[in-house]
N, C-alpha and C positions, 0 to 999 in steps of 0.2 A: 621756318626752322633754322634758315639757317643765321638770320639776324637774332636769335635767338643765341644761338652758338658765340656769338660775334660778342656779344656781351657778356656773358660769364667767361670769358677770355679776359677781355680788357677790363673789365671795372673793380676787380682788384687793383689794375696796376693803376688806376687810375688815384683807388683812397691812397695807397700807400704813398705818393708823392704829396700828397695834401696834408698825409699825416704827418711829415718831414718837415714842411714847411709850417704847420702849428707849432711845431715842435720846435726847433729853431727861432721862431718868432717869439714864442716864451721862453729863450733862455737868458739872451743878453741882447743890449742897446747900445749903444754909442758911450750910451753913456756909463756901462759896468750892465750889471745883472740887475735885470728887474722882471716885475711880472708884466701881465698883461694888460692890467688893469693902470699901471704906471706909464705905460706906451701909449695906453688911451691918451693922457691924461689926465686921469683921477687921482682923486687925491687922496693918501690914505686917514684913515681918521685917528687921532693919536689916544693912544692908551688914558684912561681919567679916574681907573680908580683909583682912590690911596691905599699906599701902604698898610696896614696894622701891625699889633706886635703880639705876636707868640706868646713867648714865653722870655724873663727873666731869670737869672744866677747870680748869686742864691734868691730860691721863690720866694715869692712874695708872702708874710706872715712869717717865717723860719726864722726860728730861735738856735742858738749856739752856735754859730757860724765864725767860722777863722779869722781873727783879727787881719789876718795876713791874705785874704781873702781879693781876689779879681771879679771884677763888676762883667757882665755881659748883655746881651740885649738880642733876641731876634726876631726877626721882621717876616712878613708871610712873601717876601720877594726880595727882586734883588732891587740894593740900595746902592743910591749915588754916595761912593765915600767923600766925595768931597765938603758933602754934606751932613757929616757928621763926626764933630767935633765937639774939642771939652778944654778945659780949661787947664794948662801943665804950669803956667808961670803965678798963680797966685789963687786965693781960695773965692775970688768971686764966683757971682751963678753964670757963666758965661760959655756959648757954644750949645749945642744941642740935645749934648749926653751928660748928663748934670747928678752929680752924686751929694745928698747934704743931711747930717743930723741936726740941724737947726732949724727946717722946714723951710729952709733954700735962702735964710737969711744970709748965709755963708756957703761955698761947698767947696767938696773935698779936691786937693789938688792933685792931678792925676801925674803920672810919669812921663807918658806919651801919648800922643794920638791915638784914639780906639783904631784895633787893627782891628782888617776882615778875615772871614772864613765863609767856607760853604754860600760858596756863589756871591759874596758879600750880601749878605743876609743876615751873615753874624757879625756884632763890632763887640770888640773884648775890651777893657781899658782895667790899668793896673793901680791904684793909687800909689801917690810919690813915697806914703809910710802908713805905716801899721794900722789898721783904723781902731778906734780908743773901743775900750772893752767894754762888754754890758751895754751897748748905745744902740739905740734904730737907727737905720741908715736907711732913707729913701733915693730913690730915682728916680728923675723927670728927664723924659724926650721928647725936646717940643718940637713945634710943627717945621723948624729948620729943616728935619730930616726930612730926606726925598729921595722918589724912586727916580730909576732911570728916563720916566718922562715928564720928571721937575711936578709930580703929582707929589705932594708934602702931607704929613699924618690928619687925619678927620679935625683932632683937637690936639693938647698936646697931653702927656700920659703920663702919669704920677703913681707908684706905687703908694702900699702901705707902709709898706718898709720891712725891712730882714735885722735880725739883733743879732750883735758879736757877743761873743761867750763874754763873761766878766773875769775881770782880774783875780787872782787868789789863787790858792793851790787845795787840795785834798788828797785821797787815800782810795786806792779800789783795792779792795780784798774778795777772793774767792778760794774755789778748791778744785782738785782734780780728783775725779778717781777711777778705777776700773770699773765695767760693765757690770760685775757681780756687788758693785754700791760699796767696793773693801778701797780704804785710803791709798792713793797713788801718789809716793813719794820721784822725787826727780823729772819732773815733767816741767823744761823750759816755756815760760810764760814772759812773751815779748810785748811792747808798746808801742802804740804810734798813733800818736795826734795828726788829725789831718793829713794823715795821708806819711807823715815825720815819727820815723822811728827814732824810739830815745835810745840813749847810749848802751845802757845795760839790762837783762833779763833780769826776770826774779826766778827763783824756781820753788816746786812745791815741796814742803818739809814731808816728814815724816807722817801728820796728817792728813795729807793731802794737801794741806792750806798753805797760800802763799797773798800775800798786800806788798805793793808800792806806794811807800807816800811821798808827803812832800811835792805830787806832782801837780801841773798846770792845771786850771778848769778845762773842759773844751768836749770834743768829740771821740774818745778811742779807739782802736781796735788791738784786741789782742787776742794774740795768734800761740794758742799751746801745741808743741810739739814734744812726741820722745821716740827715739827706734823704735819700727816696727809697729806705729802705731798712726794711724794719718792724721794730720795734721788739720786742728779746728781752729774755728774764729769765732767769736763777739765784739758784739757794739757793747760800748758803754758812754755813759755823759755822766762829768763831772759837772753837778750845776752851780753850787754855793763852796763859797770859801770856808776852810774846814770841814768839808762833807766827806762821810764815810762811805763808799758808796758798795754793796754786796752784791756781785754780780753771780749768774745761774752757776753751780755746780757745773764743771764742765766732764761728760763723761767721756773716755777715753777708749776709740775702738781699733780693731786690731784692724792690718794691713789687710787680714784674709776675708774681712768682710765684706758680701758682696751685693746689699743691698735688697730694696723688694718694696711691697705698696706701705705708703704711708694714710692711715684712714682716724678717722673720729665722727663725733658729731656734735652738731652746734645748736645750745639750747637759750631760750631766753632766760636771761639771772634772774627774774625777777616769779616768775609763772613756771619756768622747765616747759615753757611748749617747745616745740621743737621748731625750729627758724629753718624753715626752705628755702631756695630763692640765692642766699650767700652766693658771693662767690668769690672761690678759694685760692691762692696763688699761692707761691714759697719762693723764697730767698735763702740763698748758704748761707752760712754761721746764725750761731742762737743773737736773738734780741737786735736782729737787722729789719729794721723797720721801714726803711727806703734805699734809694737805686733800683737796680737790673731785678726783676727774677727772674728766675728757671724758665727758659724759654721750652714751649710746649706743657707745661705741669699747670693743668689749672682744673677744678670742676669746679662744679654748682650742686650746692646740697641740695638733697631729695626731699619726698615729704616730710619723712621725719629726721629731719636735719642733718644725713649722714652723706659724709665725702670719703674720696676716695683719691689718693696722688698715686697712680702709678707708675711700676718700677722705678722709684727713685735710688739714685747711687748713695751707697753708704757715704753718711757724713753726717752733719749739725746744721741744722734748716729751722728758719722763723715761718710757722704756717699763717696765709693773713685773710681774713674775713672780713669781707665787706657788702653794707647791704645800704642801700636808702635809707632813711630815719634810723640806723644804729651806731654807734658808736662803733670803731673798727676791733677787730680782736685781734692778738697775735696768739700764736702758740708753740712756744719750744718743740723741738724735737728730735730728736738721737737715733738714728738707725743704723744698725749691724745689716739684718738681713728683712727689712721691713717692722711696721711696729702700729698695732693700731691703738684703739683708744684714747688719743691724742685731740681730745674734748676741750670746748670753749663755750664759755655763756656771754652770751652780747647783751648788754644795755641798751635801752632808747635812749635817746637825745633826751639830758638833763635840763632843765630851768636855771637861769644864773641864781646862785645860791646855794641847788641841791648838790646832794654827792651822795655816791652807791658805792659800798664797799664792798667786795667780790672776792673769796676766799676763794681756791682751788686748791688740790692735791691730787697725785697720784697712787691709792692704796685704798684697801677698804676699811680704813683705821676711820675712828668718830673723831673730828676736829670742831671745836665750836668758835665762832666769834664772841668776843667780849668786847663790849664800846662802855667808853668813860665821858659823859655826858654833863657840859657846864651846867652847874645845881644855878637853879634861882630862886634865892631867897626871899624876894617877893612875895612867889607863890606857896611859902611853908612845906614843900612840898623835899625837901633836901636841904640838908646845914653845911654841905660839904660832897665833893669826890671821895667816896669811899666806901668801905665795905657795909657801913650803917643808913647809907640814905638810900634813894630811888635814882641816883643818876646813874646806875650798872645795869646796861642792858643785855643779858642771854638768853640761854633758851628757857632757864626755867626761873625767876624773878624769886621765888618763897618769900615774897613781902605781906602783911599784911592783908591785901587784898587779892594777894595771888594770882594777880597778872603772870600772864603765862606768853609764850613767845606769838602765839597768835591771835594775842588781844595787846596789844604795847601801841598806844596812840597818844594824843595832845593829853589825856585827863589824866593819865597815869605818871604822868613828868609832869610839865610844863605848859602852862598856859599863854602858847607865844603866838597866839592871836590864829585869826582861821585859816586850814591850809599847812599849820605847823607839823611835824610828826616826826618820830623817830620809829620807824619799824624793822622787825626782822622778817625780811620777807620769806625766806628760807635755811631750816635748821636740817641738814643732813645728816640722820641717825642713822640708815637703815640701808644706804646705799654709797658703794667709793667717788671718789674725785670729788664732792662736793656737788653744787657749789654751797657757801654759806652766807646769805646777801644780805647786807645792811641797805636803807635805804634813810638817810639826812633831809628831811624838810626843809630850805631854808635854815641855812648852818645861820646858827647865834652866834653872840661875843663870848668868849670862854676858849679854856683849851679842850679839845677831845684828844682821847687816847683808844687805840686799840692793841688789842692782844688776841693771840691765838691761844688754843690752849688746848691739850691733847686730853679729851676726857677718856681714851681708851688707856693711857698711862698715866691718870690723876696718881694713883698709888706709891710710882716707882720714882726714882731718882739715876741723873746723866741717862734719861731716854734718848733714842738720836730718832725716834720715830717720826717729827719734824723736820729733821735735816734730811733724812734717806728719801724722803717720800716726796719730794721737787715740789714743797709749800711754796705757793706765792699768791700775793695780795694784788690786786688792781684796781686803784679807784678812779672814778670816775665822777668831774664835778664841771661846773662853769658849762653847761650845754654839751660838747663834745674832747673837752683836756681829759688825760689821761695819767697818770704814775704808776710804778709797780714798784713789789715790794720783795726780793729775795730772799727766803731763810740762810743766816747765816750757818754755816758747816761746824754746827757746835751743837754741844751734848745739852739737855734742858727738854720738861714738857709745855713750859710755857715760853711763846716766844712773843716780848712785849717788841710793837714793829712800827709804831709814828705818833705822834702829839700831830695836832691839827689848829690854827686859829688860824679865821676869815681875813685877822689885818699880819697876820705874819707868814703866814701859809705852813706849810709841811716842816717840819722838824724831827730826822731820822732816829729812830734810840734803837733798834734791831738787837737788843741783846736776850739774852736766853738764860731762863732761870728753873726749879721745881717748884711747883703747886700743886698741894694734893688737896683743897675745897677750890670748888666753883668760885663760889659767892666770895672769895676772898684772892679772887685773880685784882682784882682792882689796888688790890696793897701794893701793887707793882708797878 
């Protein structure tokens, strides 16, 4: 017992010096700090994977980007600066961060040395001037670049390329008004390209309505404010020289608003099934399509395709829908004190050729599409765009043979071989918001035209049932490209909104007129 004793005495004191002396053995050597395996020894084995790269600025594919624009680059670790370098004194390809629109026959001469950030991870580099407008601009980082243990990239890494906005100027016009849809006069309306506020506001007249023209192509934002009312934003993009461009009605809410759930639901344009599955984020200001969103506001629509953002703060929000195989949706939205019905219809993934033209509204007003379809004289089958032949597609044709909106295929137009079609997928009598869907087979040579046309005010004249009702067009062509189309803030029941050819693309005409027969919207 009592050797017993004798050791649960001593054999603590015994580890705890042993423990000291490991301890101390692994902290430092002779030679500095090392471990233990270094005092052996051994040798450590040195780091071999390579680098990769993240992510590029501006992404890779992105159109309208600032002539004025800084190249970026980062890497999934940290990078030896020494090793990555570019060219400041002349436009050869030389160094390892290479910028060029000639496909590197030439490239772009940079200011400085790409600097670091974030762990040197990131290299930023500035070009020496402006980069020329409308142009791709790629980037290659060859394998020079290396991490800190002289591991250099797998290959060397080429984008596709990013395009700067083009030369030219245009015109953006819109309007303001109060919550109750009556015109709001004096409401300052500011500018800024890239981030570059221009010198002076516009402000809204007497109709609400306010344009700046004369200004640069590029990327906008503009920021309407007036007392006592908070302060909204939108995107816009100026794309072609001379373009008018109509941005959303911007509605104006009071300081005292205090927000609440923002809901809709999200249907297929083409069927009305309802698309589960989405999933919903938002962004501040209408027609903001990328950056930041609202951190925490996101769901995923239910069976029958309904979502729900809640408690969001009163403001102007782009809602955004995304699913696998569809096309992305946005959706405006204005909240005082919450706001549902805030509805969107998604497309699949087009075939390079087709195009879906996709009406929306908010009201239970009958809005119909009308499409102006290039006649082929070949087929006898049309002499002409106009109110006497078969290139006018609606809902209810009264030709002849009495094609009706859900019989409109290859035999009734145009014999453009198999797979061709022009259909109305969906004619919205009987229910609001729409939608109302074209669907393009393989666009032919010709121009098309569309119009909207208010068949619930065929009768009248200066209807604004158009303009109050937040009409807009979104088409969809080339697989997943996209355009929209805003009613301009003017009085008319017909509103004629784009010409369309395959070799010239989109050509805006948004102007607003009265038509009281159907079948004779096409005179317009």
């Amino acid at each position: 017992m009592n050797t017993l004793k004798i050791i649960k005495v001593f054999f603590p004191l015994t580890i705890i010096p042993l423990f000291l002396l490991l301890n101390n053995c692994g902290s430092r050597s002779e030679y500095g700090e090392a471990n233990d395996y270094e005092k052996l020894g051994a040798e450590l084995i040195p780091e071999s994977t390579p680098p990769e790269i993240l992510s590029v600025s501006p992404t890779d594919n992105s159109t309208f980007n600032s002539p004025a624009t800084t190249i970026s680059v980062t890497f999934s670790e940290t990078i030896s600066t020494s090793s990555i370098t570019t060219n400041t004194n002349d436009t050869t390809c030389s160094g390892s961060f290479q910028l060029s629109s000639d496909n590197f026959s030439t490239c772009i001469q940079m200011s400085a040395a790409p600097t670091s950030s974030d762990n040197d991870s990131t290299f930023t580099a500035t070009p020496a001037a402006n980069l020329s407008g409308g142009t791709t601009h790629k980037l290659r980082i060859t394998t020079s670049a290396q991490d800190n243990s002289s591991n250099s990239l797998a290959s060397t890494y080429t984008t596709n390329g990013f395009t700067t906005t083009p030369s030219g100027t245009g015109t953006i016009t819109g309007a303001a008004k109060y919550d109750n849809g009556t015109a709001f006069s004096g409401v300052a309306v500011s500018f800024s390209i890239y981030g570059s506020k221009l010198d002076t506001d516009s402000t809204s007249g007497s109709d609400g309505n306010f344009n700046r023209a004369s200004i640069d192509l590029g990327i906008y934002t503009l920021e309407y404010s007036k007392t006592n009312y908070k302060t909204a934003t939108q995107t816009a993009t100026l794309e072609t020289n001379n373009q008018t461009l109509t941005v959303p009605t911007q509605t104006m809410i009071s300081n005292d608003c205090n927000g609440g759930n923002i809901s809709g639901i999200i249907k297929n344009a083409v069927t009305s099934a309802a698309i589960s599955g989405a999933a919903i984020s938002v962004r501040e200001g209408l027609n903001t399509r990328s950056g930041s969103t609202v951190s925490g506001k996101t769901d995923t629509t239910n069976g029958s395709g309904a979502f729900t953002l809640s408690s969001m703060e009163a403001g102007s929000y782009t809602i955004e829908a995304t699913k696998d195989g569809l096309i992305t949706a946005y959706i405006d939205a204005i909240s005082c004190s919450g706001i549902s019905g805030k509805n969107a219809n998604m497309s699949t993934e087009l075939a390079v050729g087709d195009m879906r033209i996709v009406l929306s509204w908010d009201s239970s007003e009958d809005f119909d599409s009308h499409l102006e379809i290039p006649c082929n004289s070949s087929t006898s089958t049309c002499t002409g765009s106009d109110k006497n032949d078969k290139s006018h597609l609606w809902y209810n044709i009264n030709h002849d043979d009495n094609v009706t909106y859900t019989d409109v295929s290859t035999a009734d137009y145009h014999d453009w071989g198999s797979g061709v079609y022009v259909t109305l997928d969906q004619d919205n009598q009987d229910s609001a918001d729409g939608p109302e869907t074209i669907t393009i087979g393989k666009v032919q040579s010709g121009d098309y035209r569309y119009h909207v046309h208010s068949f619930s005010e065929k009768g009248e004249s200066n209807s604004t049932n158009l303009a109050d009702n937040e009409t807009v067009v979104y088409v969809y062509y080339d697989v997943n490209k996209s355009r929209t189309f805003n009613v301009p803030s003017a009085a008319g029941n017909l509103w004629t909104v784009f010409d369309y050819n395959k070799d010239s693309g989109f050509s805006t005409l948004n102007t607003m007129a009265d038509e009281d027969t159907q079948g004779d919207v096409d005179d317009h």
